[in-house]
Biopython code that builds the backbone (N, CA, C, O; Angstrom):
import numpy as np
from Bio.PDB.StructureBuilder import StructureBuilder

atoms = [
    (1, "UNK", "N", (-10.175, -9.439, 2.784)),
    (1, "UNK", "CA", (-8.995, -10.261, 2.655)),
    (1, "UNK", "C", (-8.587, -10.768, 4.043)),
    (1, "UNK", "O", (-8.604, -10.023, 5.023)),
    (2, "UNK", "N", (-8.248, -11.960, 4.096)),
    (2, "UNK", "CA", (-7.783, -12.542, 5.382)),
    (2, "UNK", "C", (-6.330, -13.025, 5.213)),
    (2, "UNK", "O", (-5.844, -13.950, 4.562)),
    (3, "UNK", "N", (-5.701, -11.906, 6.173)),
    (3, "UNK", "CA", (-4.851, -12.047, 6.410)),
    (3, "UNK", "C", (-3.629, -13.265, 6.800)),
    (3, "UNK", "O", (-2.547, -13.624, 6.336)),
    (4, "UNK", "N", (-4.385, -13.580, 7.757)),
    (4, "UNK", "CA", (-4.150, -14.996, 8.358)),
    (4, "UNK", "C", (-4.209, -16.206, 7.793)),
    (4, "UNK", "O", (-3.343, -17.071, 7.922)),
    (5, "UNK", "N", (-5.545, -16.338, 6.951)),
    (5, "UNK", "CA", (-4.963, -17.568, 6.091)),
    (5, "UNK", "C", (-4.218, -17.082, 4.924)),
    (5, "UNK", "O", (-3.336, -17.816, 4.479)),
    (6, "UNK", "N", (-4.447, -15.929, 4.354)),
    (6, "UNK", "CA", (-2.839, -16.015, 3.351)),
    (6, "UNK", "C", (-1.782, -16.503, 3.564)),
    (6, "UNK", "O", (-1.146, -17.271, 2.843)),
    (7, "UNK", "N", (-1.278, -15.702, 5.508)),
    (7, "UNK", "CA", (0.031, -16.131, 5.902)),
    (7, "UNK", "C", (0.163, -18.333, 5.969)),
    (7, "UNK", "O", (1.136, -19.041, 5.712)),
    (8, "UNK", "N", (-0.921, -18.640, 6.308)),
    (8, "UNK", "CA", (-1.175, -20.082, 7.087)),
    (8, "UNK", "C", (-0.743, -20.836, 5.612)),
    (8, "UNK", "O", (0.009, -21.808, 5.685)),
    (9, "UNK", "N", (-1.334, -20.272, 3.971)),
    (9, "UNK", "CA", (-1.428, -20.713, 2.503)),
    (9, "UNK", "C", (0.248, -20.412, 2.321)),
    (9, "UNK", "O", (1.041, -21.288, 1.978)),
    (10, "UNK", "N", (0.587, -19.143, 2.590)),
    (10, "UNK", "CA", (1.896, -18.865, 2.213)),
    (10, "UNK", "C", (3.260, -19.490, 2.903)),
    (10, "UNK", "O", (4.332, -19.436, 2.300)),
    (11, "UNK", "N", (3.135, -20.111, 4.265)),
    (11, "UNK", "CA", (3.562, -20.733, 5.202)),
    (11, "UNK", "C", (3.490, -21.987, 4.705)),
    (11, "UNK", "O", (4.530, -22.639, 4.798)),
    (12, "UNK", "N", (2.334, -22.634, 4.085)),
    (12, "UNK", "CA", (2.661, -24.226, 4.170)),
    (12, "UNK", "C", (2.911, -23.811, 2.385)),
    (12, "UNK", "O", (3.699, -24.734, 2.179)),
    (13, "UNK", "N", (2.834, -23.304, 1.392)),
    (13, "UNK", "CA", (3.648, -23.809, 0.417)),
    (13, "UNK", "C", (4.771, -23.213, -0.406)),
    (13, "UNK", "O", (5.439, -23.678, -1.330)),
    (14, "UNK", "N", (4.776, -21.929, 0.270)),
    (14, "UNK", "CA", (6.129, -21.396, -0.143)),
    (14, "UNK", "C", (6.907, -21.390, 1.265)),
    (14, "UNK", "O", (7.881, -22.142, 1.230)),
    (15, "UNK", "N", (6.713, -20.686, 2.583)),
    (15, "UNK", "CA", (7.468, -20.375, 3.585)),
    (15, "UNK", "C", (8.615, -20.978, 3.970)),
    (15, "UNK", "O", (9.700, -20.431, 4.168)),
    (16, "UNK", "N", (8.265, -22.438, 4.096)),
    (16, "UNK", "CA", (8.997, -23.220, 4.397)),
    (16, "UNK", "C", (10.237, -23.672, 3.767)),
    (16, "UNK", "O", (11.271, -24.077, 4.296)),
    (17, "UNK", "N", (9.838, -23.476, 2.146)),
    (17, "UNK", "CA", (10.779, -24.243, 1.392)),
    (17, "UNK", "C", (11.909, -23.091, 1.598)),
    (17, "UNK", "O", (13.040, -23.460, 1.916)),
    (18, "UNK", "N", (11.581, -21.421, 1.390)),
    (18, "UNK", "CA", (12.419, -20.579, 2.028)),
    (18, "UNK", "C", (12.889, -20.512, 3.329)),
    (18, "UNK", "O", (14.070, -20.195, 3.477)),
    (19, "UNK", "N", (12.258, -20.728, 4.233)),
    (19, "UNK", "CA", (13.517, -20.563, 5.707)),
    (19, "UNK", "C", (14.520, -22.308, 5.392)),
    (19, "UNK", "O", (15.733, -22.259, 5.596)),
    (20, "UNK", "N", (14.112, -23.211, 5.083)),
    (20, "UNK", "CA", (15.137, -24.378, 4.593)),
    (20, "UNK", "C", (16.557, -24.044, 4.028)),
    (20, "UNK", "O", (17.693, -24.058, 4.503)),
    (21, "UNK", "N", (15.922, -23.686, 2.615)),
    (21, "UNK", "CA", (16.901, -23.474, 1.509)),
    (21, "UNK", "C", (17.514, -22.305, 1.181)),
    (21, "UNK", "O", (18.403, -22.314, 0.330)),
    (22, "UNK", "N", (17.070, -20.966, 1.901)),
    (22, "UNK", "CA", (17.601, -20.149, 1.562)),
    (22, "UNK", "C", (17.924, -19.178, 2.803)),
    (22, "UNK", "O", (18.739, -18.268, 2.643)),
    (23, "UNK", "N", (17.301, -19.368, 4.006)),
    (23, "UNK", "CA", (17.297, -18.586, 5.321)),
    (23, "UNK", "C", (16.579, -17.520, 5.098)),
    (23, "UNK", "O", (16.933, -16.687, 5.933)),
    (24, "UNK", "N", (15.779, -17.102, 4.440)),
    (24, "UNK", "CA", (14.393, -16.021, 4.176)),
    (24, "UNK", "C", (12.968, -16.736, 4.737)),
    (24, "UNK", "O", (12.387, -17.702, 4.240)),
    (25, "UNK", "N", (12.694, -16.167, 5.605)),
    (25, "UNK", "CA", (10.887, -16.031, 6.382)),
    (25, "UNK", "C", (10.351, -14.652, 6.109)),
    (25, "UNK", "O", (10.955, -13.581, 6.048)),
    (26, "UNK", "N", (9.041, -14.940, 5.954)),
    (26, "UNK", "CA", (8.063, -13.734, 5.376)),
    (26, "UNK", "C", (6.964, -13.895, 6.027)),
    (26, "UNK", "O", (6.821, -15.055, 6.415)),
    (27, "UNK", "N", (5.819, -12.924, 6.402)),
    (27, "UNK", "CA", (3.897, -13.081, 6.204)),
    (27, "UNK", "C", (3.528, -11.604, 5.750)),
    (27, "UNK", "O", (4.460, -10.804, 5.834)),
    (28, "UNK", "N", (2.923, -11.361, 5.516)),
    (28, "UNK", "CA", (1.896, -10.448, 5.098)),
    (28, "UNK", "C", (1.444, -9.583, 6.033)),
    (28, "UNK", "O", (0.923, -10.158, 6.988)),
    (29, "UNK", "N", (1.461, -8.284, 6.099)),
    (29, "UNK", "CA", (1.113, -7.717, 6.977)),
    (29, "UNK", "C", (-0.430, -6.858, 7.028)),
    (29, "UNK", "O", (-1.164, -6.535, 7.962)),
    (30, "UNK", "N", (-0.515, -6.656, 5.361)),
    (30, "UNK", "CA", (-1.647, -5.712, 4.980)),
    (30, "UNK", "C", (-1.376, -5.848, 3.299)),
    (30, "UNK", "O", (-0.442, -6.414, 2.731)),
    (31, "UNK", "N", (-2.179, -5.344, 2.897)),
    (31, "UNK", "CA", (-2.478, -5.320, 1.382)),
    (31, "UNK", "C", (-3.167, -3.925, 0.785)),
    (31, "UNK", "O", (-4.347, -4.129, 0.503)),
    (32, "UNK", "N", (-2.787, -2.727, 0.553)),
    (32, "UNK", "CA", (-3.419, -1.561, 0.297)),
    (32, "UNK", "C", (-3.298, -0.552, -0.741)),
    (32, "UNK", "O", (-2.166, -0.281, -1.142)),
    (33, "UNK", "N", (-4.202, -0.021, -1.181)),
    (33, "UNK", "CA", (-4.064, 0.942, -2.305)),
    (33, "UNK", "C", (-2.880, -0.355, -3.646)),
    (33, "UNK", "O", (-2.254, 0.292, -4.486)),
    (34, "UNK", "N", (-2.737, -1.578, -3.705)),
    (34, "UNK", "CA", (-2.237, -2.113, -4.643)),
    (34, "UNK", "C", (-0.606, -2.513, -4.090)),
    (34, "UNK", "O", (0.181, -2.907, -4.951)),
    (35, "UNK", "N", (-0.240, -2.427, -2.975)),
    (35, "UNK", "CA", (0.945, -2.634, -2.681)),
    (35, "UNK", "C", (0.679, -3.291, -1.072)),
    (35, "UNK", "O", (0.000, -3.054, -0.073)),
    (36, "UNK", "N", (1.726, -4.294, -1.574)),
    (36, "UNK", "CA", (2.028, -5.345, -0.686)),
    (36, "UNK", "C", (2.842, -5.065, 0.576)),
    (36, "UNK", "O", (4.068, -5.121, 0.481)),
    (37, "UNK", "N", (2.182, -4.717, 1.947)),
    (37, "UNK", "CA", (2.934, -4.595, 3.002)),
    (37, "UNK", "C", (3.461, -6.354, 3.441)),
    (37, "UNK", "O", (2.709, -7.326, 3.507)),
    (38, "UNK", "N", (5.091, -6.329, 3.711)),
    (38, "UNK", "CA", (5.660, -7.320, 4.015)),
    (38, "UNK", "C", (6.498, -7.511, 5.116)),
    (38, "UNK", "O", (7.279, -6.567, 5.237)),
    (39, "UNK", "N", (6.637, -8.441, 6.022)),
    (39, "UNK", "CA", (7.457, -8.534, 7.302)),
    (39, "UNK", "C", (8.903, -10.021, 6.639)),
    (39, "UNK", "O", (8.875, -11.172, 6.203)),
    (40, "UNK", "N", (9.669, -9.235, 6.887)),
    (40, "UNK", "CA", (10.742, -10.680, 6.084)),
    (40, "UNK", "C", (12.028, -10.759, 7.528)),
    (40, "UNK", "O", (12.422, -9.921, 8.339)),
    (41, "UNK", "N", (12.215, -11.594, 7.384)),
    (41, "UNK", "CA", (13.214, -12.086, 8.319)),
    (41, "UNK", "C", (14.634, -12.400, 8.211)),
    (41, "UNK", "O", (14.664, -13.274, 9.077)),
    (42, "UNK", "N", (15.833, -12.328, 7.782)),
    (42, "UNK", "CA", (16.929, -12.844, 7.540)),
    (42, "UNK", "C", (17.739, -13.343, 8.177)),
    (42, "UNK", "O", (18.376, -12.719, 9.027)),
    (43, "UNK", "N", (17.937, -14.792, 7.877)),
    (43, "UNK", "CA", (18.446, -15.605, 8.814)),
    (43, "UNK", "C", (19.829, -16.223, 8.524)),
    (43, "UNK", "O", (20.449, -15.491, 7.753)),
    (44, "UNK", "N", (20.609, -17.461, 8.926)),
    (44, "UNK", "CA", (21.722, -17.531, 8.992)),
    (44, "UNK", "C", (22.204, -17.967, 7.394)),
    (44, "UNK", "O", (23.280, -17.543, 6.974)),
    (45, "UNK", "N", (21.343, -18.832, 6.546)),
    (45, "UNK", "CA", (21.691, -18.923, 5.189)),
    (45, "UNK", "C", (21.961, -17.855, 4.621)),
    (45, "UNK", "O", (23.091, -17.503, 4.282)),
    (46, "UNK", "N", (20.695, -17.098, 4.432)),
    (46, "UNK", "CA", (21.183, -15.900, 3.526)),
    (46, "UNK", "C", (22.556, -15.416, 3.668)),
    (46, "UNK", "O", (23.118, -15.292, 4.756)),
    (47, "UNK", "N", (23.116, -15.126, 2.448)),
    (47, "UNK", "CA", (24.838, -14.597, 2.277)),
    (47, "UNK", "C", (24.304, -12.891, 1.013)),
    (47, "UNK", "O", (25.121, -11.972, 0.962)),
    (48, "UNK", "N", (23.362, -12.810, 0.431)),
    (48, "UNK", "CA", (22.917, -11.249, -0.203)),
    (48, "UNK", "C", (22.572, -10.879, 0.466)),
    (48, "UNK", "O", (22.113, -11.200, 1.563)),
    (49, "UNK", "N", (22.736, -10.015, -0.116)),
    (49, "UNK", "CA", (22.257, -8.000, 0.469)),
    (49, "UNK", "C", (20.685, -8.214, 0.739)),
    (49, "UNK", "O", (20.042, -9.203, 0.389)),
    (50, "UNK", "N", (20.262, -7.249, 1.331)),
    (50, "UNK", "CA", (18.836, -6.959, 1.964)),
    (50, "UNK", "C", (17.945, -6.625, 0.301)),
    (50, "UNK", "O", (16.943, -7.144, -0.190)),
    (51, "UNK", "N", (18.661, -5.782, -0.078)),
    (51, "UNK", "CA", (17.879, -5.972, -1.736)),
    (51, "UNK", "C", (17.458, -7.387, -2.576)),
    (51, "UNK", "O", (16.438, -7.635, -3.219)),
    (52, "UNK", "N", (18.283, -7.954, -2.392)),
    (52, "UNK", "CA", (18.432, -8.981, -3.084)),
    (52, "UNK", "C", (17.321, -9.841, -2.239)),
    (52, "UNK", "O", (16.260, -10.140, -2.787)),
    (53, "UNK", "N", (17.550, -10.165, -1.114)),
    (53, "UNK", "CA", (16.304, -10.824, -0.340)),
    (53, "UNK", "C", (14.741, -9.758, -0.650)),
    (53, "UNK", "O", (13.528, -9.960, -0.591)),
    (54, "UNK", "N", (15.173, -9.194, -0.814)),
    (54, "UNK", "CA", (13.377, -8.000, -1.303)),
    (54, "UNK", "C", (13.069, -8.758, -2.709)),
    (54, "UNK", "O", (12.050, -9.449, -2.725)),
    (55, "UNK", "N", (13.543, -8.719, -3.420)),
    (55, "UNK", "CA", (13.610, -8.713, -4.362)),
    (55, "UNK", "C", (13.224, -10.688, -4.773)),
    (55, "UNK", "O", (12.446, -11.009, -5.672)),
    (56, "UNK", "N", (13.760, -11.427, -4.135)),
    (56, "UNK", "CA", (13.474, -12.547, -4.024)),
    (56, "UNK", "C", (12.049, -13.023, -3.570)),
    (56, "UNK", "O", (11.389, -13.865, -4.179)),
    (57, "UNK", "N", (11.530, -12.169, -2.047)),
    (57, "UNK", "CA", (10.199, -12.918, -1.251)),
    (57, "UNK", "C", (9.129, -11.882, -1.737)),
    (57, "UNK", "O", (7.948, -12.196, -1.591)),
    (58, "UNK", "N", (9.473, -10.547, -2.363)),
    (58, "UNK", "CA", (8.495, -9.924, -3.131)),
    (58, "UNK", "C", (8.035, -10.326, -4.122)),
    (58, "UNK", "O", (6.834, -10.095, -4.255)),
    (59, "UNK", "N", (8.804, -11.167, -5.363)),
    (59, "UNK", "CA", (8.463, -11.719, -6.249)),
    (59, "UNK", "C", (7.564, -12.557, -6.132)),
    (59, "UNK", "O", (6.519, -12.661, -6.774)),
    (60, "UNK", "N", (7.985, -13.207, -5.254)),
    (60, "UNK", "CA", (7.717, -15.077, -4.385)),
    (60, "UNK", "C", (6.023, -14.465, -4.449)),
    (60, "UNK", "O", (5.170, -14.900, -5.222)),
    (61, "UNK", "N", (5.778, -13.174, -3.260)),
    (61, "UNK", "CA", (4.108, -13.201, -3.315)),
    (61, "UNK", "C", (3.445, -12.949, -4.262)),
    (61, "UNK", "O", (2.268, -13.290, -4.386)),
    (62, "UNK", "N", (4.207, -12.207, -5.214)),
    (62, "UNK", "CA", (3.021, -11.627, -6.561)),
    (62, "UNK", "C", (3.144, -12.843, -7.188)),
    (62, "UNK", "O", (2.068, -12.920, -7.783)),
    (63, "UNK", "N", (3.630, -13.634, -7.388)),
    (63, "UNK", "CA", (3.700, -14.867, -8.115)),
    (63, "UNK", "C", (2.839, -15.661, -7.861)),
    (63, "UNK", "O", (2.029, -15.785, -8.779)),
    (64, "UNK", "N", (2.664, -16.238, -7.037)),
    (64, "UNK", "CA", (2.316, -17.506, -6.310)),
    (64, "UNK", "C", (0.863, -17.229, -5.331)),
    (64, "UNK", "O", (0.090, -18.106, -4.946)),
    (65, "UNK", "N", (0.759, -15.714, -5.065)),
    (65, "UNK", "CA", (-0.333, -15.598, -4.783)),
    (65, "UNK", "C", (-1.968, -14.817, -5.917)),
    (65, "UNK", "O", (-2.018, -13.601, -5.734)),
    (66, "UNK", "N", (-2.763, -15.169, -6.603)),
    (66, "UNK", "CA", (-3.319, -14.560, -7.036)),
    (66, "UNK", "C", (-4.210, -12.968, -6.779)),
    (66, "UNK", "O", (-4.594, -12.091, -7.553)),
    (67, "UNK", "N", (-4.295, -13.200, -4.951)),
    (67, "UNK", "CA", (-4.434, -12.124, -4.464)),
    (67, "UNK", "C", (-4.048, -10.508, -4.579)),
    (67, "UNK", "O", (-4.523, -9.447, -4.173)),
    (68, "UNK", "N", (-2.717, -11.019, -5.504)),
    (68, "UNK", "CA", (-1.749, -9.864, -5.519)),
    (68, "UNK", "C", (-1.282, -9.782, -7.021)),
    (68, "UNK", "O", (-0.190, -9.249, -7.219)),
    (69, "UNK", "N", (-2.028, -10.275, -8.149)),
    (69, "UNK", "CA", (-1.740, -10.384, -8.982)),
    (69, "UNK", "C", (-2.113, -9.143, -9.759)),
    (69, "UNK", "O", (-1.995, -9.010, -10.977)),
    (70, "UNK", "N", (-2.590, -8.231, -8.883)),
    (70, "UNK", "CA", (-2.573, -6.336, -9.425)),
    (70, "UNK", "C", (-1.936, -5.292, -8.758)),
    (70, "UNK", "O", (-1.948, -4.067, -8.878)),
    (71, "UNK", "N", (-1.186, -6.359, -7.773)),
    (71, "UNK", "CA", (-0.203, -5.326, -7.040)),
    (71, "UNK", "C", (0.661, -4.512, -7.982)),
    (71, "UNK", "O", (1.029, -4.833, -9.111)),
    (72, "UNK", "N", (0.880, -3.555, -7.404)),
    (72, "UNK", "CA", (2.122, -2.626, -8.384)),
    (72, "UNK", "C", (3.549, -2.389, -7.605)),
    (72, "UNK", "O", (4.608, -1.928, -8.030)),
    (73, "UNK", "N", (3.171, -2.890, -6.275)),
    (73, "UNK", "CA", (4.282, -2.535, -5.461)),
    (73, "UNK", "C", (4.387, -3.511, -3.901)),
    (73, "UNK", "O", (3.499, -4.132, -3.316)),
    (74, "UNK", "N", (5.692, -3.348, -3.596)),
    (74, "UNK", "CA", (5.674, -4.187, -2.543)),
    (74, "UNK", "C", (6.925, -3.661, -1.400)),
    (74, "UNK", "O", (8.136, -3.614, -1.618)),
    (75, "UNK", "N", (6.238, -3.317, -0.214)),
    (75, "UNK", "CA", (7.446, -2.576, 0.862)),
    (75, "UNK", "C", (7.558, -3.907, 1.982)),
    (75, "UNK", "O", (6.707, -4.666, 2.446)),
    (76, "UNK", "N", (8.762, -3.808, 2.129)),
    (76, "UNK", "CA", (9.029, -4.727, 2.732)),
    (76, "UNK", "C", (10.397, -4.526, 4.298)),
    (76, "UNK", "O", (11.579, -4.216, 4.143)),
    (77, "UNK", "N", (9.671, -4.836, 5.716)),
    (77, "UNK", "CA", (10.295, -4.691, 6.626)),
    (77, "UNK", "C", (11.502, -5.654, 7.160)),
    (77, "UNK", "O", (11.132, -6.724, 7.644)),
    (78, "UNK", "N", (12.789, -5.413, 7.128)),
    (78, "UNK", "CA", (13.551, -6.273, 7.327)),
    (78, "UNK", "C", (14.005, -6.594, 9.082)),
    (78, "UNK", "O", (14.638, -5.865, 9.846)),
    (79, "UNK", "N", (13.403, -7.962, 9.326)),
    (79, "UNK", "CA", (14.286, -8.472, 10.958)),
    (79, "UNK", "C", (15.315, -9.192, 10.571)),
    (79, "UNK", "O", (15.164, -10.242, 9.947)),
    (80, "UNK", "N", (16.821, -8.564, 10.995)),
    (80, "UNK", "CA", (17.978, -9.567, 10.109)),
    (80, "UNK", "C", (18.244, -10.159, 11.759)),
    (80, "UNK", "O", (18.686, -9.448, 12.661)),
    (81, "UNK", "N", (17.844, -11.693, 11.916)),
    (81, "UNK", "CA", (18.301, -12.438, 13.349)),
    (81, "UNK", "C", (19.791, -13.076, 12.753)),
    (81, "UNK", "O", (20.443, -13.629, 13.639)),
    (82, "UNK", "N", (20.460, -13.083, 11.309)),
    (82, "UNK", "CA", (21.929, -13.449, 11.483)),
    (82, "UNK", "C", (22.597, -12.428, 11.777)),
    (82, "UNK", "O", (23.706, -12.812, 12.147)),
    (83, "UNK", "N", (22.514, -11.252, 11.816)),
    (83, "UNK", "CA", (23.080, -10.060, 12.800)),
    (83, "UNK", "C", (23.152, -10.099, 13.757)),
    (83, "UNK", "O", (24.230, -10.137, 14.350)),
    (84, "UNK", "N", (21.776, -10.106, 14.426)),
    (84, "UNK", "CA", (21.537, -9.791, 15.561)),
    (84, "UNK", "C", (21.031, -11.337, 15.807)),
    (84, "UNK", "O", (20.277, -11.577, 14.863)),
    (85, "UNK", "N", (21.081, -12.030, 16.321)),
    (85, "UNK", "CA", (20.748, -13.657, 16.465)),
    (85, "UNK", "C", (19.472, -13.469, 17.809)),
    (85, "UNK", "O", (18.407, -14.083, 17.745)),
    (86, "UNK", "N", (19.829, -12.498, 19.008)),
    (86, "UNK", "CA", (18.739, -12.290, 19.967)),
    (86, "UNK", "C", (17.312, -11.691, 19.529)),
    (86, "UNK", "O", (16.284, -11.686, 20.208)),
    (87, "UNK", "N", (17.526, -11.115, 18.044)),
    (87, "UNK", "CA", (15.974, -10.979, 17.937)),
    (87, "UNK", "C", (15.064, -12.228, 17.327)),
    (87, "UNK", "O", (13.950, -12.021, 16.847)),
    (88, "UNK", "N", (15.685, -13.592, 17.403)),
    (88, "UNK", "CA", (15.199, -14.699, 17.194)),
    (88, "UNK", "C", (14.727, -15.363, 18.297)),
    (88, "UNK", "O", (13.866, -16.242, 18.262)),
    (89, "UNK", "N", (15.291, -14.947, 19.291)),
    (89, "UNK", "CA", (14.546, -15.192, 20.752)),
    (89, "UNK", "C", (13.557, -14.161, 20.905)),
    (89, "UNK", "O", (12.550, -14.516, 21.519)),
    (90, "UNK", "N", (13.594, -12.920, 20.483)),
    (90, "UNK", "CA", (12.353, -11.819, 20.884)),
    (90, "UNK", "C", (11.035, -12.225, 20.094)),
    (90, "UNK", "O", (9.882, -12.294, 20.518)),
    (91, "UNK", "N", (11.448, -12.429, 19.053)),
    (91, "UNK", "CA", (10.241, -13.053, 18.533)),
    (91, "UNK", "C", (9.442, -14.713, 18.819)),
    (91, "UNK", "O", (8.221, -14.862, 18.792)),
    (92, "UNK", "N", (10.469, -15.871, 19.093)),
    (92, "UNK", "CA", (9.914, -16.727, 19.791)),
    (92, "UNK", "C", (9.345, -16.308, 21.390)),
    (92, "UNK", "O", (9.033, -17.260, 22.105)),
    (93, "UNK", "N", (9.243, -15.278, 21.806)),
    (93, "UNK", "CA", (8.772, -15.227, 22.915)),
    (93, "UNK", "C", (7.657, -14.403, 23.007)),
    (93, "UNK", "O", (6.977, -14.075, 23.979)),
    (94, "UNK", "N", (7.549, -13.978, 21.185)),
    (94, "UNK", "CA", (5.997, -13.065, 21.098)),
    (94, "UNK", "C", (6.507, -11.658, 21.329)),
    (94, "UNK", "O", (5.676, -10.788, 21.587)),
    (95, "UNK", "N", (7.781, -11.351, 21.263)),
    (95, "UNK", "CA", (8.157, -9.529, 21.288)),
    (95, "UNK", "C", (8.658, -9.479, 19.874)),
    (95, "UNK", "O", (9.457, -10.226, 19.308)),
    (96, "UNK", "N", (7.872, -8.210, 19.342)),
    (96, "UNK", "CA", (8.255, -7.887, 17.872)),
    (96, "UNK", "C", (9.712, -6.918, 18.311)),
    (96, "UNK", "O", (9.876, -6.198, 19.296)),
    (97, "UNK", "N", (10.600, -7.207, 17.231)),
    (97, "UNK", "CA", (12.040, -6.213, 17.422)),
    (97, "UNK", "C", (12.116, -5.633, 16.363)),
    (97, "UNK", "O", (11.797, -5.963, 15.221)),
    (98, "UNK", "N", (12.738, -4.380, 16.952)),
    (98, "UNK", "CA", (12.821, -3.389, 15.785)),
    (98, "UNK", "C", (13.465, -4.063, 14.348)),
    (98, "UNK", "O", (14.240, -5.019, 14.296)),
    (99, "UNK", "N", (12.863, -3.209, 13.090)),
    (99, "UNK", "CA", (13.194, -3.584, 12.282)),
    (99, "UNK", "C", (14.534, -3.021, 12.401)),
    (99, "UNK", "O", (14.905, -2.258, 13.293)),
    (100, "UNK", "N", (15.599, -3.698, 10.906)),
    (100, "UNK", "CA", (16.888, -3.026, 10.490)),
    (100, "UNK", "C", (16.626, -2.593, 8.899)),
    (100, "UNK", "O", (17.614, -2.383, 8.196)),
    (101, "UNK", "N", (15.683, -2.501, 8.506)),
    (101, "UNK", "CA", (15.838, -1.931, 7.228)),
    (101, "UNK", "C", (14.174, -1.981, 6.625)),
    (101, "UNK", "O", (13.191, -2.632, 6.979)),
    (102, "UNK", "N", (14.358, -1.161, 5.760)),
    (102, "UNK", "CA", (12.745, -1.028, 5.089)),
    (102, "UNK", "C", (13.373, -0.881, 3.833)),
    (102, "UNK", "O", (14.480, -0.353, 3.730)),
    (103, "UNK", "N", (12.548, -1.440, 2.596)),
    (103, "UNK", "CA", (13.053, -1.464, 1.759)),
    (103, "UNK", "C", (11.591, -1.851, 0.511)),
    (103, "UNK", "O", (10.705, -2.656, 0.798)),
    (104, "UNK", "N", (11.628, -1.301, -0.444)),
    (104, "UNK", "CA", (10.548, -1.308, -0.989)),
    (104, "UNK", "C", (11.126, -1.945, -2.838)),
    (104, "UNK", "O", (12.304, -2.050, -3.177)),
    (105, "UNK", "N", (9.998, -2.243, -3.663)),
    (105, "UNK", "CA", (9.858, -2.746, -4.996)),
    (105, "UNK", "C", (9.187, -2.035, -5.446)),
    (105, "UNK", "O", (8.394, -1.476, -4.688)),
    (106, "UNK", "N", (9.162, -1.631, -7.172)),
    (106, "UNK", "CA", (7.941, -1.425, -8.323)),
    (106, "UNK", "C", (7.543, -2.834, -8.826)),
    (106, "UNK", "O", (8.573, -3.509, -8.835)),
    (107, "UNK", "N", (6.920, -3.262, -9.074)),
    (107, "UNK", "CA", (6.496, -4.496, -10.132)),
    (107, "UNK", "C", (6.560, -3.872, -11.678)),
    (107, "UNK", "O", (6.011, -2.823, -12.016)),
    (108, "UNK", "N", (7.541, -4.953, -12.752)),
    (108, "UNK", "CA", (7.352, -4.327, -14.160)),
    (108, "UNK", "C", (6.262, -5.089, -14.318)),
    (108, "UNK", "O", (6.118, -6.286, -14.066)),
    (109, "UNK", "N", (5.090, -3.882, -14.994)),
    (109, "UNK", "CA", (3.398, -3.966, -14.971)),
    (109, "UNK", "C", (3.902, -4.766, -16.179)),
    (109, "UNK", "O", (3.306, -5.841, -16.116)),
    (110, "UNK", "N", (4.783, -4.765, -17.345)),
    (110, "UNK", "CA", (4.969, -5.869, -18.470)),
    (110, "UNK", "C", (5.057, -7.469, -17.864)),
    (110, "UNK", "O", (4.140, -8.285, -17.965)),
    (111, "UNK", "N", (5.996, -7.648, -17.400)),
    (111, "UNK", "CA", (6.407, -8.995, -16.421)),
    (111, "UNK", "C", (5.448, -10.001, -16.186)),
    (111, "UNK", "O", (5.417, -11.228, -16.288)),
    (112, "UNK", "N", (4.194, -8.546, -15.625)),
    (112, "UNK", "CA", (3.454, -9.429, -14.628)),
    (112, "UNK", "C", (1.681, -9.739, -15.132)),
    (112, "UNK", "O", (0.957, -10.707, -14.896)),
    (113, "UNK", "N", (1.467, -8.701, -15.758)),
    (113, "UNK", "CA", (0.466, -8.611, -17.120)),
    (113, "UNK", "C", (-0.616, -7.743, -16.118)),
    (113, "UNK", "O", (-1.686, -7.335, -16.572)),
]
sb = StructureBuilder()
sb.init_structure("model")
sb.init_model(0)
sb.init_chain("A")
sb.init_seg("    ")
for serial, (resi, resn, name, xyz) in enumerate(atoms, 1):
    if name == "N":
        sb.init_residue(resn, " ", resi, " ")
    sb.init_atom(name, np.array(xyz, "f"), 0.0, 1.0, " ", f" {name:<3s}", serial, name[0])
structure = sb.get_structure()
């Protein structure tokens, strides 16, 4: 699995329309044992809870990506830059910042077939 173009596939046709319209950024970090490692970002749109954004860009990949269409699960690392607004400079400058939250999903195996 390549990582990189997932993120490059997931970037040009979902990514974008999320950091626009909703202030949520995501890529992929790993894919293992059936669960989706995720890096998500929260930015100045978003107004929900950190669940609620899980719950939104987790869906987003089992959906839209076929790759993941036997995932059962999806953990997901939260960088909130409308908190903290300077870890939006740490990362444009290539420094990863600590996360503020980890937060994980089940997939209903009905839902998703």
């Amino acid at each position: 699995m390549n990582i990189e173009e997932i993120n490059r596939k997931h970037y040009i046709t979902q990514d974008i329309y999320y950091r626009v319209g909703y202030g949520l950024s995501s890529k992929l970090l790993r894919f293992e044992k059936g669960i989706i490692y995720l890096e998500m970002e929260v930015r100045r749109k978003w107004e929900k809870s950190y669940n609620a954004a899980v719950y939104e860009i987790s869906h987003c990949w089992k959906k839209e990506h076929p790759e993941f269409q036997n995932a059962v699960a999806c953990k997901v690392y939260v960088i909130d830059s409308k908190k903290y607004p300077y870890k939006r400079t740490l990362m444009h400058l290539g420094i990863k910042p600590g996360y503020d939250g980890v937060k994980g999903i089940l997939y209903d195996s009905k839902k998703f077939g």
